[in-house]
C-alpha positions as CSV (number, residue, x, y, z in Angstrom):
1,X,111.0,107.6,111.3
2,X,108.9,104.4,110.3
3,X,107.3,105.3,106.5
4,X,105.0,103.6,104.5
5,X,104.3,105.6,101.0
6,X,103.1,104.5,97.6
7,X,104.1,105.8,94.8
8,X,103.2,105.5,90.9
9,X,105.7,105.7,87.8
10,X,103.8,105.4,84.6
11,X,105.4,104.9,81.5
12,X,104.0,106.7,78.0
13,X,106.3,105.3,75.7
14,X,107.7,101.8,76.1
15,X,111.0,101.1,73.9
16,X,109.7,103.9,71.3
17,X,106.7,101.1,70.7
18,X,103.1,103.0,71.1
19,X,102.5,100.7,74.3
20,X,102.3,102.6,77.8
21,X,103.1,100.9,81.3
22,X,102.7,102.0,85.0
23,X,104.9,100.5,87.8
24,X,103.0,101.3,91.3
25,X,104.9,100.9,94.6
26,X,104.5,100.0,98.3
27,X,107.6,101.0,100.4
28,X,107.7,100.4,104.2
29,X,110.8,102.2,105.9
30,X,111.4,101.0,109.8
31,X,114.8,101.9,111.9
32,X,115.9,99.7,114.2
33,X,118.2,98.8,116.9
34,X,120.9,95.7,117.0
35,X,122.6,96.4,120.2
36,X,123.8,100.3,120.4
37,X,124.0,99.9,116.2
38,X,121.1,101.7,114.6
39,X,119.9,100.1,111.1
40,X,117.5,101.5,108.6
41,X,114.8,98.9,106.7
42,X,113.3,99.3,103.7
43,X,110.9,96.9,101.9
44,X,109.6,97.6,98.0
45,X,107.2,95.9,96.0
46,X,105.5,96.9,92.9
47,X,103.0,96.5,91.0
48,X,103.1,96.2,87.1
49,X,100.6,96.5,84.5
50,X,101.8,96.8,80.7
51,X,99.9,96.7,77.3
52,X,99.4,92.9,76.1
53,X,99.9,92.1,72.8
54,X,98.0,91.4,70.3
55,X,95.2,92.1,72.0
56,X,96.1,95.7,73.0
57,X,94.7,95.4,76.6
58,X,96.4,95.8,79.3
59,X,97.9,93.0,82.3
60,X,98.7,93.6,85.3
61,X,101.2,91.4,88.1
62,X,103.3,91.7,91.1
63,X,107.3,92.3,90.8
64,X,110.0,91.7,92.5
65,X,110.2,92.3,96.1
66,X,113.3,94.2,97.0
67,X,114.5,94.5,100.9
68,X,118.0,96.7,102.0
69,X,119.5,97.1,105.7
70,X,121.5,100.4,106.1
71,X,123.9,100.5,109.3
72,X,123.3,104.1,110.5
73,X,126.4,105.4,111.2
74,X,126.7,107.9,114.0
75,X,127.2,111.2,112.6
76,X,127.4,113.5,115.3
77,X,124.0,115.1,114.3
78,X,121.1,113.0,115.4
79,X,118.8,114.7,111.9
80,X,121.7,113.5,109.6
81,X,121.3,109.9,108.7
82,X,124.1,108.1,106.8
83,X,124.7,104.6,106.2
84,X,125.4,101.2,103.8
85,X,124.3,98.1,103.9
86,X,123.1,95.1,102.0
87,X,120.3,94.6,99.4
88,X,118.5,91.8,98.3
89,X,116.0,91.1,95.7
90,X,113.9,88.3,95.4
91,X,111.7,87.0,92.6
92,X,108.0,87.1,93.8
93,X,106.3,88.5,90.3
94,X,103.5,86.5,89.3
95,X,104.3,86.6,85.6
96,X,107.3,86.3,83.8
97,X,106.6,89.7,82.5
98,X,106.5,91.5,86.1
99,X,109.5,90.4,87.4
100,X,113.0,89.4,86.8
101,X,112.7,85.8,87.9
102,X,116.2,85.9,89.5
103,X,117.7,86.6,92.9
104,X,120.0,89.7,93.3
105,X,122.2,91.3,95.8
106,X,123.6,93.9,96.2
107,X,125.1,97.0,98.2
108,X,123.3,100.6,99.3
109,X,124.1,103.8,100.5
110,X,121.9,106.5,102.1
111,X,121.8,109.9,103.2
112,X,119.3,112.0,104.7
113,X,119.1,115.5,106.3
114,X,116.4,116.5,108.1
115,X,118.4,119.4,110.0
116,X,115.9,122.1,108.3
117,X,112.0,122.2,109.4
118,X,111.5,123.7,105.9
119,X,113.5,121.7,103.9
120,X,115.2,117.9,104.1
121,X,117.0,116.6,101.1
122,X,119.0,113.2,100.7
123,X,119.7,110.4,98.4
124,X,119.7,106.4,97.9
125,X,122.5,105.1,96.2
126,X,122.3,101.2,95.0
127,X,123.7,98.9,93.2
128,X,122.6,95.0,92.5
129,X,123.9,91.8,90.4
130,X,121.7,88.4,89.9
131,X,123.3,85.4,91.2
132,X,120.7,82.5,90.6
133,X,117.5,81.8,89.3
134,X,116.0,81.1,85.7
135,X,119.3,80.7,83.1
136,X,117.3,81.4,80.5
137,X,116.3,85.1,81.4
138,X,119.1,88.0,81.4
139,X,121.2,88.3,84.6
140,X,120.3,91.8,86.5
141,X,123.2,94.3,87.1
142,X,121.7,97.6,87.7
143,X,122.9,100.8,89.9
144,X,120.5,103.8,90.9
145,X,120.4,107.0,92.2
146,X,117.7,108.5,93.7
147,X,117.7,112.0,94.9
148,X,115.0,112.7,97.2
């Protein structure tokens, strides 16, 4: 099904210092067709705010945008969604402290069953490595999992 949700992470304690951060999401989910192949979309961005210092305040930026294509692959049980695909991130923060400022890629997997009315469950598996951008910030190499 096509999903569009927002979600909002905020942080309390950033690296044991007494500075608090909030990461607040846009995601956009769209399946589509290529030929008889079904794909799944998904499109992230957030938004970042952390604590400024000295000043104490608080600033606030857009991240990284991050897109993945899963190839749905047929399980014989149209509520049962599995696939892989690529990722890509790209660097679209408007600070230097909101994003990355490199380009990853990576690979993803999903599941998702949606076979009970009462209950669906699933997960997102990724994993992503920088390959260009600015050589004087720390190359990206991160893998997830998210239960959902």
């Amino acid at each position: 099904m096509t999903a569009f949700n927002m979600q909002n992470y905020y942080i309390g304690d950033v690296s044991g210092s007494d500075k608090d951060a909030n990461q607040f999401w846009f995601r956009y989910a769209q399946p589509f067709s290529l030929g008889e192949r079904k794909w799944l979309l998904r499109a992230s961005l957030p938004i970042n705010t952390w604590s400024s210092v000295p000043t104490g305040g608080h600033q606030t930026g857009l991240g990284d945008l991050n897109l993945f294509t899963a190839w749905l692959i047929d399980t014989g049980n149209p509520a049962v969604s599995f696939g892989f695909g690529p990722q890509l991130t790209a660097p679209t923060a408007t600070q230097d402290e909101s994003g990355s400022e490199k380009w990853s890629a990576g690979l993803v997997n999903v599941l998702f069953d949606a076979s009970s009315p009462q209950f669906q469950y699933g997960y997102l598996a990724s994993w992503q490595h920088s390959f260009a951008g600015e050589s004087n910030r720390s190359d990206v190499n991160v893998a997830a999992f998210q239960p959902f």
